[in-house]
ZAMARGU-4260 file (C-alpha; in steps of 0.2 Angstrom, whole numbers, plus 5000, padded with zeros to 4 digits):
<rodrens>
0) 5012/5028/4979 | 5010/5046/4977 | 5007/5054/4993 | 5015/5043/5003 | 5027/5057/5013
5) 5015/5073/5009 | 5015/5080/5026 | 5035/5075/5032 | 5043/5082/5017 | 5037/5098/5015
10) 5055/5102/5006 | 5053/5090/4995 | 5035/5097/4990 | 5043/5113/4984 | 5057/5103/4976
15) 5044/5092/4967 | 5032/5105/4960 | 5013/5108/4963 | 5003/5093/4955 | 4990/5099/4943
20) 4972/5095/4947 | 4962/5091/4933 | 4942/5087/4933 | 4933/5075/4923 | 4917/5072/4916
25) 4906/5070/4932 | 4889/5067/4924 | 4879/5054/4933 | 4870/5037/4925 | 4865/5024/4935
30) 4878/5014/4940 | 4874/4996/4937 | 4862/4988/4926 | 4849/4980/4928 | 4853/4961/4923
35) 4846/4945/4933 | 4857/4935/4941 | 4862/4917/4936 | 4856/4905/4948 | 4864/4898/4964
40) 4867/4887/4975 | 4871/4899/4989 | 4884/4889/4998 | 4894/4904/4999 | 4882/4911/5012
45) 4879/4894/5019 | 4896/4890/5019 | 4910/4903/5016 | 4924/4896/5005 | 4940/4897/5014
50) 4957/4900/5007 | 4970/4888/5014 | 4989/4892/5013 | 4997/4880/5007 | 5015/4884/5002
55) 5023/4874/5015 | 5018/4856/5010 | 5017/4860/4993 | 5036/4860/4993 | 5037/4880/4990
60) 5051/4886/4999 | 5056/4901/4987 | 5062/4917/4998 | 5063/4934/4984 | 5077/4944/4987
65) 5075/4964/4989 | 5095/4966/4991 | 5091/4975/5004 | 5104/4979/5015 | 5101/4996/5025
70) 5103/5011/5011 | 5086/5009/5006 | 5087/5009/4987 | 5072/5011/4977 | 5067/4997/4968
75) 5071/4986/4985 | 5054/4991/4993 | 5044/4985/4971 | 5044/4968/4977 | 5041/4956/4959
80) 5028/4945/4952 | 5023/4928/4947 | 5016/4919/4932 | 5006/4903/4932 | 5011/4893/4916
85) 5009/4878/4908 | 5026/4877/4902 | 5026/4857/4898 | 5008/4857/4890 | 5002/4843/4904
90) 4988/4853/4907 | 4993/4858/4925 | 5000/4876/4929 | 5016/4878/4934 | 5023/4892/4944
95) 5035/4904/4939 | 5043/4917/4952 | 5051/4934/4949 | 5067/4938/4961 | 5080/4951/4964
100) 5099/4950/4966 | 5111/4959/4979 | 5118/4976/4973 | 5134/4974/4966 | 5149/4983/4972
105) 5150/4997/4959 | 5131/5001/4960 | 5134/5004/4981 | 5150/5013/4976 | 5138/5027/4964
110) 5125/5027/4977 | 5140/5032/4990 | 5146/5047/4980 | 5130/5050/4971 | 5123/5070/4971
115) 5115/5074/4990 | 5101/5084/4990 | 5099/5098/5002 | 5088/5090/5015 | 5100/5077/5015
120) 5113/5089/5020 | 5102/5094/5033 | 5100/5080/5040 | 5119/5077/5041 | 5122/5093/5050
125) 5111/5089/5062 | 5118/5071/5067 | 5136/5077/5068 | 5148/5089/5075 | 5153/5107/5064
130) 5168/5103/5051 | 5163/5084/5050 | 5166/5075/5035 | 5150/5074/5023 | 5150/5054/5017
135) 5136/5042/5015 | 5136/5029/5030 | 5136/5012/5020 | 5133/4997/5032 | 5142/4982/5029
140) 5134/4972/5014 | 5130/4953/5019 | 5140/4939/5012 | 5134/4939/4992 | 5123/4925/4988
145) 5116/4921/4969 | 5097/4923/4969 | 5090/4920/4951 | 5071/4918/4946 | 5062/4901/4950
150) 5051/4888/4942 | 5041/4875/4950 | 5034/4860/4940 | 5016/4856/4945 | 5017/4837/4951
155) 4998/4833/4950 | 4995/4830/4968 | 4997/4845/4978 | 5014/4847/4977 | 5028/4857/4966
160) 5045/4854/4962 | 5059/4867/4962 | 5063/4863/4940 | 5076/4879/4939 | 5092/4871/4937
165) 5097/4866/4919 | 5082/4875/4912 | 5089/4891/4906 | 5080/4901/4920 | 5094/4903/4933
170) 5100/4920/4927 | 5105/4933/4942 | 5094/4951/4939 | 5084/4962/4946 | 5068/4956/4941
175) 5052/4965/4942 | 5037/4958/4931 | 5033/4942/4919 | 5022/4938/4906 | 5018/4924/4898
180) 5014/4919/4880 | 5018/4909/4864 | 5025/4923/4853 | 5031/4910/4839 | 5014/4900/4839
185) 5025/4883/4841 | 5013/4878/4854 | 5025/4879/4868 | 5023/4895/4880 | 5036/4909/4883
190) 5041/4919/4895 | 5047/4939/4898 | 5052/4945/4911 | 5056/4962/4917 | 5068/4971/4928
195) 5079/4986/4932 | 5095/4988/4920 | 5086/4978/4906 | 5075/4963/4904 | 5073/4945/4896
200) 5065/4934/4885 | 5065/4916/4888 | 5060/4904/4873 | 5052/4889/4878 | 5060/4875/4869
205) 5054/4860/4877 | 5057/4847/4889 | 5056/4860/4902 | 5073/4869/4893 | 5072/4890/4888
210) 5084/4900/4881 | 5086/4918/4883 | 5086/4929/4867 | 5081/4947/4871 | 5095/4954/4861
215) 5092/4942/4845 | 5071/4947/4847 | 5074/4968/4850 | 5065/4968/4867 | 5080/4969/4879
220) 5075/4984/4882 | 5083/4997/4893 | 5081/5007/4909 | 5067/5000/4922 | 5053/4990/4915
225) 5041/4984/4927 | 5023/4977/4920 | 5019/4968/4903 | 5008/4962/4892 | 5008/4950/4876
230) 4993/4959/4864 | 4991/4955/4845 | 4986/4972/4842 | 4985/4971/4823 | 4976/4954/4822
235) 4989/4946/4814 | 4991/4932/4823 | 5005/4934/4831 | 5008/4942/4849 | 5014/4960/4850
240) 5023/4965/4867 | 5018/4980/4880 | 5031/4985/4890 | 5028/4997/4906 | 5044/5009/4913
245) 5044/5017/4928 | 5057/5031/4935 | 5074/5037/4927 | 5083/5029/4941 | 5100/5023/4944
250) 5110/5020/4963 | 5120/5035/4959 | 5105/5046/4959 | 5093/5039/4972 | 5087/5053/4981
255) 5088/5055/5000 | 5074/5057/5009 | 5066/5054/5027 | 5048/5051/5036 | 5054/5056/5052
260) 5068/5069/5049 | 5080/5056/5057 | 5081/5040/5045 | 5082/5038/5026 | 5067/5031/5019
265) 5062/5025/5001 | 5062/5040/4990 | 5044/5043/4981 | 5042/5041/4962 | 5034/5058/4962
270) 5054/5065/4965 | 5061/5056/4950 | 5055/5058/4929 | 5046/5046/4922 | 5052/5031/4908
275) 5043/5029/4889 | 5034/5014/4889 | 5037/5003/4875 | 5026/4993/4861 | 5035/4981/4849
280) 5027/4974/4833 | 5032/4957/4831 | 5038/4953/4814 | 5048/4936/4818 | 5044/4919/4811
285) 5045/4903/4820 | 5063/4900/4817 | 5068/4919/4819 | 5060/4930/4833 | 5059/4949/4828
290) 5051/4962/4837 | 5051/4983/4830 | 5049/4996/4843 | 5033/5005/4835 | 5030/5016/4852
295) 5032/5031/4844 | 5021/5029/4827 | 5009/5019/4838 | 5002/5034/4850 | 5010/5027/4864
300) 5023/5043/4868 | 5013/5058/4862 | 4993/5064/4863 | 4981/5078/4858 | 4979/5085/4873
305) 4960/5083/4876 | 4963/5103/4887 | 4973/5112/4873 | 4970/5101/4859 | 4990/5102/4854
310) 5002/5087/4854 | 5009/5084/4870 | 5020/5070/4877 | 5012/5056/4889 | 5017/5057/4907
315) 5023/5039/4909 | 5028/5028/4927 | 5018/5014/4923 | 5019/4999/4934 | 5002/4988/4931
320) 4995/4986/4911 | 4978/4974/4905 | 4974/4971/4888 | 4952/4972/4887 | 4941/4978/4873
325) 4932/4992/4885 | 4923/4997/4869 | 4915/4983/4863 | 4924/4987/4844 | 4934/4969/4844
330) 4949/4976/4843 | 4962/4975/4860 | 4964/4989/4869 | 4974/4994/4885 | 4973/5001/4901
335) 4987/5005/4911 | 4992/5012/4930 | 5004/5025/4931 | 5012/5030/4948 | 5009/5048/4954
340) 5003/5052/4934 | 4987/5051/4927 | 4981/5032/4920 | 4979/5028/4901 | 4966/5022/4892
345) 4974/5016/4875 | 4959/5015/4864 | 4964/5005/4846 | 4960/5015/4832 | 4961/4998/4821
350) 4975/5004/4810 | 4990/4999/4822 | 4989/5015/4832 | 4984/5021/4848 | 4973/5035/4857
355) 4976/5036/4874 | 4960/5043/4881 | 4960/5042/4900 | 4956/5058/4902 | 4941/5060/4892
360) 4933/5043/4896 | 4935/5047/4916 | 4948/5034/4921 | 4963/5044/4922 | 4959/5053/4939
365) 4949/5049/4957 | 4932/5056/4955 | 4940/5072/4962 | 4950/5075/4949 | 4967/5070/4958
370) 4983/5059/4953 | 4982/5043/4962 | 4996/5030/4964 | 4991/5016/4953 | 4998/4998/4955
375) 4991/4983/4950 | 4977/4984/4939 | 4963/4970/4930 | 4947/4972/4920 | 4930/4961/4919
380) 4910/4963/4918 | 4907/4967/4934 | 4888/4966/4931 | 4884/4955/4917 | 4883/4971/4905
385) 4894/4964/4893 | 4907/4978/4896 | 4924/4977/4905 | 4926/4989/4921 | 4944/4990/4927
390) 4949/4990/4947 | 4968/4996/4951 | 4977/4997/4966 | 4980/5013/4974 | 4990/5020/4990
395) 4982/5022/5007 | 4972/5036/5008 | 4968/5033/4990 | 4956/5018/4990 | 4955/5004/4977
400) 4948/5011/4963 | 4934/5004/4953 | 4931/5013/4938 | 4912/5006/4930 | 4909/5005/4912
405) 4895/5014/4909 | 4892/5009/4892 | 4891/5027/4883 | 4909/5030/4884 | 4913/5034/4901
410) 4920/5028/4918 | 4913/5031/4936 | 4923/5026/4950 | 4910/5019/4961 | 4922/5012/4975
415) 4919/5028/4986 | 4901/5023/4985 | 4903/5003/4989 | 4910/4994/5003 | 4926/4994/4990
420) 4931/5014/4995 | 4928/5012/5017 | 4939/4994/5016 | 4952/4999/5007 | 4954/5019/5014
425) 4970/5014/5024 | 4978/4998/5013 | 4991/5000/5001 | 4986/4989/4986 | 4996/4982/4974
430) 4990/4965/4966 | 4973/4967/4962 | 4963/4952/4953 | 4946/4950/4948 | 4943/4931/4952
435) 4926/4922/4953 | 4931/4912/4969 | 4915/4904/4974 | 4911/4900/4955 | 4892/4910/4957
440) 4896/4920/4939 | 4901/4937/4949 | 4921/4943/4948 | 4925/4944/4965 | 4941/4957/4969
445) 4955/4950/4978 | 4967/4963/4984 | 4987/4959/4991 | 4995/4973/5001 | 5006/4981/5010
450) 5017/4996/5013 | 5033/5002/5003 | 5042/5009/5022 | 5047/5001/5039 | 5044/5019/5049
455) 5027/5023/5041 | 5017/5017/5058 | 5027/5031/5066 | 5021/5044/5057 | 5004/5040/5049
460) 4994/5034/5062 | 4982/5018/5058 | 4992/5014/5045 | 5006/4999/5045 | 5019/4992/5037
465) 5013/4974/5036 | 4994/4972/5029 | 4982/4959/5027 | 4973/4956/5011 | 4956/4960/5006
470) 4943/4950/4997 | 4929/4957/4991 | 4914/4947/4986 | 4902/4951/4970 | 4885/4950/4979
475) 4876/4954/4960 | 4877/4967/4948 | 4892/4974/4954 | 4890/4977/4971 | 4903/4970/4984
480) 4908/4967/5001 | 4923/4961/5009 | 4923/4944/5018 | 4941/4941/5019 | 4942/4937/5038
485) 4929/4924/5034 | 4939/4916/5022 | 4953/4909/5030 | 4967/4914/5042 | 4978/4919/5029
490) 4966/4935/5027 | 4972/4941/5045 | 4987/4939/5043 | 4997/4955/5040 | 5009/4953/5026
495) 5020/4964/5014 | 5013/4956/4997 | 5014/4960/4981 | 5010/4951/4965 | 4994/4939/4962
500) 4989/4928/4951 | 4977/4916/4950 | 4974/4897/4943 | 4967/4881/4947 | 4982/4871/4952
505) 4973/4854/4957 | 4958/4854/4941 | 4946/4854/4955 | 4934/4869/4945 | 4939/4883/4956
510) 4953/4894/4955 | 4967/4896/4968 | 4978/4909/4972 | 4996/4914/4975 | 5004/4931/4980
515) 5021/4937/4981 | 5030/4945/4996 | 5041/4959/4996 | 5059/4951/5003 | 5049/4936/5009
520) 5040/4921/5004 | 5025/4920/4995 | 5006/4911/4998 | 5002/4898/4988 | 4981/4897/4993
525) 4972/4883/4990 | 4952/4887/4988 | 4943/4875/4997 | 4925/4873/4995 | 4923/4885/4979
530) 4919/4872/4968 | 4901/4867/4977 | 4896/4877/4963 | 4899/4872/4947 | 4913/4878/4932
535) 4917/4876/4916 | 4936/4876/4913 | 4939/4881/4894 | 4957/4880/4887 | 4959/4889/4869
540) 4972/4886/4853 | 4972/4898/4841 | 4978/4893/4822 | 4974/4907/4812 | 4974/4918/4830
545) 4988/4918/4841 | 4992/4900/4849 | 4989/4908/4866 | 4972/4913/4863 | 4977/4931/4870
550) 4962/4943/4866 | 4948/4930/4862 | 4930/4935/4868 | 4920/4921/4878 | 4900/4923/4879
555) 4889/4911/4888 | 4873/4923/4882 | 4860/4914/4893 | 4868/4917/4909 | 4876/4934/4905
560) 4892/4932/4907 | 4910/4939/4895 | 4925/4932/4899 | 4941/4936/4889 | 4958/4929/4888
565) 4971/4941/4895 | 4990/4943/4896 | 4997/4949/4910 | 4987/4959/4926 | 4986/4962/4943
570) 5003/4970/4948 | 5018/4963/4938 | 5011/4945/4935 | 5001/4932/4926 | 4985/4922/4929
575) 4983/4907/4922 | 4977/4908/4902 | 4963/4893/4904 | 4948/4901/4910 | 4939/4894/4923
580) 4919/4900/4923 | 4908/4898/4934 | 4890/4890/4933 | 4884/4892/4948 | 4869/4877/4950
585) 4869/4875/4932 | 4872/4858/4925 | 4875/4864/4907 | 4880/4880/4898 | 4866/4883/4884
590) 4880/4889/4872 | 4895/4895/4873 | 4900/4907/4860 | 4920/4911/4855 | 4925/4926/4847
595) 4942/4924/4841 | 4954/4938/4839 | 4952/4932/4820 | 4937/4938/4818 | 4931/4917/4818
600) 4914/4912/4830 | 4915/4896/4836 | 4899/4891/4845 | 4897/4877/4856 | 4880/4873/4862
605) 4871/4861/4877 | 4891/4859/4888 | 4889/4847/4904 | 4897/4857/4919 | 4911/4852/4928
610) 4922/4848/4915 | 4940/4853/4904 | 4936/4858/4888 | 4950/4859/4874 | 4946/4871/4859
615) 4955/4872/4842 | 4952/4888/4832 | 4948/4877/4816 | 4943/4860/4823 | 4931/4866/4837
620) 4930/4855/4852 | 4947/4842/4852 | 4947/4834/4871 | 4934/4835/4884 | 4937/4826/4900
625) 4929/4827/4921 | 4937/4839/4931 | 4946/4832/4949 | 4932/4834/4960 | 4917/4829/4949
</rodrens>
């Protein structure tokens, strides 16, 4: 979202500051390796899957609420995420959604006599006669109506029902982001959500009940968070908490601005300073949850610049983070987006600290050396290489970003050079999930979109407000191309989506979709004909890990592919944690090999396709049964 007013608000330019431009390493390998593909069927050429919406008769009628009412506050034009959890342990995710609140009266009464900036002024002069009155027009707020998050049970047949009353959930905020973990290792998962003033953490205490107990835990957290992670960073078993913050902002000091010198518009993050992120240290037992801000002693605030080699604070308005292992040391790392600032590369220096070394691995900038607008974010082997690539959301005229692990310690962003770069030129991306939809083995991208400002298609011309996704398939080794108007209507359809997140809601062997909509509804897609390949679908329990499995390394070695269990991604939300992998025409996987964030390998060898497998850290397989379809 960085240059999203650059020619309209020149005043604000000078306002703002020059950005500095900084190169990186632009030394050239080749950009993919050369690894053999697993077999396949081919029915993706034969017959493309299709993506069918399905919100409406699975009983989804949840509607987010920006509390948008005509002043144009910031966080109104976010929009929020979603989680897929197995909160009741039946084996089935559920759906979790992130929603807003209506502005309350005080907060409209400090936006009203909040500071104005001069081009605000301006613009009031111009609108009204000499000696007028200077006063914020406030149109009438709507009648007040209590919006709080929402969680669906998943009913085994297609069809969800609306579980939120009695649960503990209903609680009226300004959500923003969710992640989903068991950070008590009592086998039941948990949920935190984030969101502007302060945020939540919701224990699962069964029987579809949670209680909230941010305060009791340390993680309440102050100011606006957006994404988050769960990460046993120490390997101690139990999970650790990321937390992204964006701006400094409050209603009273949202700042005026316009795209067409006539209207206000959504301010952009580039006017406003940036929050420290957090990292917490969990040091809670079962019966007592405790987390320790460690940010500071952790590297997470402050750096050696790689230019000056002095300490220097960390530009920070992070909206998208991933947890992945980029260097292959087996300790979790993380990559983050940050908004009109550079994007981190926290490398784990194994002692419970940080390096953030973006910068000097080449994933901080575009291959220009400029500041992008990152948003939703996601990692995977792109191209069997046994290394994780990142892709992250950017603004229009910034293109999706795929940054390719080269394998000696540096990044390429290929997407200018892929079908990735010319697709994406004039989207606005925010979810963005690596999903391998037609189960062949290759992580496929999907990307949700859409603008932040009504009046953009006045004054940027072939961009809209409303966009359509983008899906991008893996033809091999990284390459890609994007087939969304083959796979279903919903891929014509312009929308203002958000979060994504993905999950096989039906146990069919292929993975479905949802996306989130900015003051609207979301999608609930159903992926139909994905699994005439075959799958593997893997759920893990840690013992001497964490329960969630959070961090552990999967291997298929024969066919190539490294799958690992993540936290949160895409763009404020969750994927499911039960990993679905995909076989292509194989009936078996040779061996599966699990690396736990232990240190423990589990190998299982000679698996039959097409089935749930259920893994315990100590006792090896525990449940094995046919998936849906098969």
């Amino acid at each position: 979202m960085t240059r999203r007013y650059v020619l309209p608000l020149i005043a604000f330019l000078v306002c703002a500051g020059v950005v500095v431009v900084r190169f990186v390493n632009s030394r050239h390998t080749p950009l993919l390796s050369p690894v053999a593909p697993i077999t396949s069927n081919q029915t993706a050429a034969q017959s493309p899957v299709q993506f069918t919406d399905i919100t409406a008769q699975a009983g989804i009628k949840f509607v987010h609420n920006t509390g948008a009412f005509g002043i144009k506050l910031l966080p109104e034009t976010m929009g929020s995420g979603v989680a897929f959890i197995d909160y009741d342990g039946d084996g089935y995710p559920d759906l979790f959604f992130v929603n807003g609140r209506n502005w309350t009266n005080p907060e409209v009464e400090a936006y009203r006599t909040g500071k104005w900036t001069a081009d605000e002024s301006t613009v009031f002069k111009n609108r009204h006669p000499p000696g007028t009155r200077e006063y914020r027009f406030i149109p009438p707020q709507p009648p007040a109506v209590h919006t709080t998050c929402v969680l669906y049970h998943n009913n085994h047949d297609g069809t969800f029902t609306d579980v939120t009353k009695g649960s503990g959930l209903e609680v009226e905020m300004y959500g923003m982001g969710v992640a989903v973990g068991d950070y008590d290792n009592d086998g039941k998962p948990d949920l935190y959500v984030t969101g502007v003033g302060h945020n939540y953490l919701f224990h699962n205490e069964g029987s579809g009940k949670f209680r909230e107990v941010a305060a009791a835990a340390g993680v309440q957290d102050r100011g606006w968070s957006t994404g988050a992670t769960w990460i046993d960073y120490d390997k101690d078993g139990k999970l650790d908490l990321f937390v992204c913050h964006y701006v400094h902002w409050t209603p009273a000091t949202d700042i005026y601005g316009t795209i067409n010198h006539r209207d206000k518009s959504y301010s952009p993050p580039y006017l406003y300073q940036g929050e420290a992120s957090r990292l917490y240290h969990n040091e809670g037992t079962l019966q007592q949850p405790k987390f320790v801000d460690v940010s500071a002693q952790a590297g997470i605030h402050e750096r050696i610049s790689p230019l000056t080699k002095r300490q220097e604070k960390i530009p920070s308005k992070a909206l998208g983070v991933v947890i992945c292992d980029f260097n292959n040391d087996g300790w979790p790392d993380l990559v983050v987006s940050n908004d009109s600032e550079a994007n981190w590369v926290l490398r784990n220096n194994k002692n419970g600290t940080f390096s953030e070394v973006g910068q000097v691995v080449g994933a901080a900038y575009s291959n220009n050396g400029k500041i992008r607008s990152g948003m939703g974010i996601d990692v995977a082997d792109i191209d069997h290489s046994n290394r994780d690539s990142m892709v992250i959301g950017n603004f229009d005229n910034e293109m999706i970003a795929l940054f390719y692990n080269r394998g000696d310690g540096l990044f390429n962003d290929i997407s200018p050079a892929t079908a990735i770069g010319k697709a994406s030129q004039t989207f606005s991306t925010f979810g963005c999930t690596f999903l391998d939809y037609d189960n062949d083995g290759w992580p496929d991208i999907l990307a949700a979109n859409g603008h932040i400002d009504p009046d953009i298609e006045g004054v940027r011309p072939g961009v809209t407000y409303k966009e359509r996704p983008l899906l991008f398939h893996n033809k091999g080794k990284g390459s890609y191309e994007e087939i969304g108007l083959q796979s279903g209507t919903v891929f014509q359809q312009p929308l203002l989506a958000r979060g994504s997140a993905c999950a096989d809601i039906d146990l069919d062997g292929d993975v479905d979709v949802v996306m989130t909509q900015n003051g609207g509804p979301p999608l609930l897609l159903r992926n139909d004909r994905g699994n005439k390949n075959n799958s593997i679908r893997l759920i893990l329990e840690g013992i001497k890990s964490n329960r969630s499995a959070i961090g552990t390394i999967v291997k298929l070695p024969t066919e190539h592919i490294r799958r690992m269990v993540k936290g949160s991604s895409s763009y404020l939300s969750q994927s499911e944690l039960p990993l679905t992998i995909g076989l292509g025409a194989a009936t078996e996987a040779h061996s599966i090999e699990i690396i736990w964030p232990s240190g423990k390998r589990t190998v299982l060898q000679h698996l039959a396709t097409n089935q749930t497998i259920i893994v315990n850290e100590d006792k090896g397989i525990i449940h094995q049964q046919p998936l849906q379809s098969h």
